[in-house]
C-alpha positions as CSV (number, residue, x, y, z in Angstrom):
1,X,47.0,50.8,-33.6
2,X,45.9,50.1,-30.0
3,X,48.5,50.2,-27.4
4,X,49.3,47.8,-24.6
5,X,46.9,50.1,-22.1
6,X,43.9,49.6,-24.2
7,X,44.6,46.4,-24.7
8,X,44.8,45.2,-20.9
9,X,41.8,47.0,-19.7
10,X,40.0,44.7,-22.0
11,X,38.2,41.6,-20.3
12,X,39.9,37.9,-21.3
13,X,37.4,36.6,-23.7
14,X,36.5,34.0,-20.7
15,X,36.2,36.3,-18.2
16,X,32.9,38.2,-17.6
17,X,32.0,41.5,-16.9
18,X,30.6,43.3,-14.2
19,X,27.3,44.0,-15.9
20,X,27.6,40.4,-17.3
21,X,27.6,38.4,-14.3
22,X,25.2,40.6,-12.4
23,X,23.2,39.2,-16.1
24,X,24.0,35.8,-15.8
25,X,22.9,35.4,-12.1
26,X,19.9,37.3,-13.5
27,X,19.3,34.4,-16.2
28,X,19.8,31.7,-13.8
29,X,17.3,33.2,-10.7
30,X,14.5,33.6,-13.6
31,X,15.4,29.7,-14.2
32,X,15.1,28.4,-10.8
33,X,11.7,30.9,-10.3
34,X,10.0,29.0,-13.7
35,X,11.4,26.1,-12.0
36,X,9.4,26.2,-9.1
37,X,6.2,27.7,-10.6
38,X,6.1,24.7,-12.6
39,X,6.6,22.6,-9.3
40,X,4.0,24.6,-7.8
41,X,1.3,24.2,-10.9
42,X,1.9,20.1,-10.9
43,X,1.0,20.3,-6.9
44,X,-1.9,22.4,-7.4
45,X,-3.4,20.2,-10.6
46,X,-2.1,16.7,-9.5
47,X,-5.3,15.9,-8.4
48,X,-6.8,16.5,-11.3
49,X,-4.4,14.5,-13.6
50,X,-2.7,17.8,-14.9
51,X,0.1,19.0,-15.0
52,X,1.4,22.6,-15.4
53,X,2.1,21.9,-19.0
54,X,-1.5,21.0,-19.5
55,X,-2.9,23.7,-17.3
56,X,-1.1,26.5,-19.4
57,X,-2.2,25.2,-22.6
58,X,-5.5,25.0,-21.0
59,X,-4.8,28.6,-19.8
60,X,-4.0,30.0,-22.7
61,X,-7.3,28.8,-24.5
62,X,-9.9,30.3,-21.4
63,X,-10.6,33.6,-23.4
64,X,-11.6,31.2,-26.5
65,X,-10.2,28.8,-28.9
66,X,-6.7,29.2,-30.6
67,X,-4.2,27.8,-33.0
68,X,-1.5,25.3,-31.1
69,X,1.0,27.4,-33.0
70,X,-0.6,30.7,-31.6
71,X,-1.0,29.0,-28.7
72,X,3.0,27.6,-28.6
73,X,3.9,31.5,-30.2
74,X,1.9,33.4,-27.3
75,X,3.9,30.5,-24.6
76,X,7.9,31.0,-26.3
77,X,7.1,27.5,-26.6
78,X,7.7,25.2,-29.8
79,X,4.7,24.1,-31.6
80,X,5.5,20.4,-31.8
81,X,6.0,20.7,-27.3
82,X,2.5,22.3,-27.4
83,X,0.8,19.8,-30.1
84,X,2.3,17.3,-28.1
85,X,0.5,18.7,-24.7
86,X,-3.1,19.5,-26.6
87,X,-3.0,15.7,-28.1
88,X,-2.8,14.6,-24.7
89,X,-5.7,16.8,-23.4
90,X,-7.9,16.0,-26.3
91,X,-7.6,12.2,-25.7
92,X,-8.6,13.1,-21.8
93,X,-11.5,15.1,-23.3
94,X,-10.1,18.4,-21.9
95,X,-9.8,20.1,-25.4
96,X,-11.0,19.5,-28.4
97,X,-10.0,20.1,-32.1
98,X,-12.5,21.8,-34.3
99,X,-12.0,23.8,-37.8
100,X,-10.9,27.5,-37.3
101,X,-13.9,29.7,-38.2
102,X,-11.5,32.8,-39.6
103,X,-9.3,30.0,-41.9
104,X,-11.4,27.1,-42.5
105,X,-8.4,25.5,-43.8
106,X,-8.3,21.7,-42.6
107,X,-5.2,22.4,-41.6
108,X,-5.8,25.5,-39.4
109,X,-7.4,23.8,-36.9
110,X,-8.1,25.6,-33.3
111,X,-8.0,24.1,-29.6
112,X,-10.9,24.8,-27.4
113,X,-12.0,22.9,-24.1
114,X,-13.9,19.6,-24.3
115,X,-16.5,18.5,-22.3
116,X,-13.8,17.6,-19.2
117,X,-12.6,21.1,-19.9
118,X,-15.1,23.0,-19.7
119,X,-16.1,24.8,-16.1
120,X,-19.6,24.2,-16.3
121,X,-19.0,20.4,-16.7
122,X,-15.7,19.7,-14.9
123,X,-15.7,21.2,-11.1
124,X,-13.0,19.5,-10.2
125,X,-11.0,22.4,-12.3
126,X,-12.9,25.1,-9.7
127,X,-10.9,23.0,-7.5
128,X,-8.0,24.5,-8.9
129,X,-9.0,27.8,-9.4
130,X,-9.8,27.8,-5.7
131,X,-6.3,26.1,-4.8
132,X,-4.2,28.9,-7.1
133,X,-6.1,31.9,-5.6
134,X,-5.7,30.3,-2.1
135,X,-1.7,30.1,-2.9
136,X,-1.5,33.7,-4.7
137,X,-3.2,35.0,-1.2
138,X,-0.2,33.4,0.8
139,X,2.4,34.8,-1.6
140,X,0.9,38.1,-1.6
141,X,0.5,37.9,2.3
142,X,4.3,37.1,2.6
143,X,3.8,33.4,4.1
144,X,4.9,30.4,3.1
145,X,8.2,29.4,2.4
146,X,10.9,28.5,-0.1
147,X,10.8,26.4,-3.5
148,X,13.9,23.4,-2.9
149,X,16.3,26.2,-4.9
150,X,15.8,28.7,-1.8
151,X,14.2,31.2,-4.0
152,X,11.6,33.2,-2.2
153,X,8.3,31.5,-4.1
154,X,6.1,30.5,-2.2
155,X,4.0,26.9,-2.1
């Protein structure tokens, strides 16, 4: 049987702990920082017509062609958010769909760049290449300033 003590030192069931809102500010600062990376990605790729949902899943196939559900497992994304994004690119020509050499199954298809995607035929994405090291530099420099949240990312 507990007794009253015990009982009191408990938190209310709406209240948070210590540790638990030290968590929750945690949770909500690693929001606002995807928040502004993602603002930060569209201004470095809106030239290009990309956004930073394209440019990840174009990220995530420069080491070489992958599954959109590989591709959506490696991003915590869901697959039907990153089918959604490769359609998009492969009507752009930036990706393109071919059958997966380890599966073969028409329905194991992988994404790999298209002829817009590719670096040898597409400067213009040097352009960003040259744009993100440029802004990693003034991050890692300390300059810069704030994302519209006041968190200390830099743009």
């Amino acid at each position: 049987m507990l007794r009253n003590a015990d009982v009191s030192n408990r938190p209310k069931p709406n209240q948070r702990t210590p540790s638990g809102e030290a968590f929750t500010r945690l949770i909500l600062e690693a929001f606002r920082f995807n928040g502004c990376l993602l603002a930060a990605g569209d201004r470095l790729t809106q030239d290009l017509g990309l956004t930073s949902a394209r440019w990840q899943v174009l990220g995530a196939i420069d080491e070489g062609p992958l599954p959109v559900a590989q591709i959506s497992r490696n991003m915590g994304l869901s697959r039907q958010a990153v089918q959604r994004v490769a359609n998009e690119l492969a009507a752009g020509g930036f990706v393109a769909f071919a059958d997966n050499p380890i599966i073969g199954a028409p329905n194991s298809r992988v994404l790999r760049r298209g002829a817009a995607g590719a670096r040898r035929d597409y400067p213009e994405a040097g352009r960003v290449g040259q744009s993100h090291h440029s802004w990693l530099r003034r991050i890692d420099g300390g300059s810069g300033g704030k994302c519209s949240s006041g968190s200390p990312v830099r743009d």
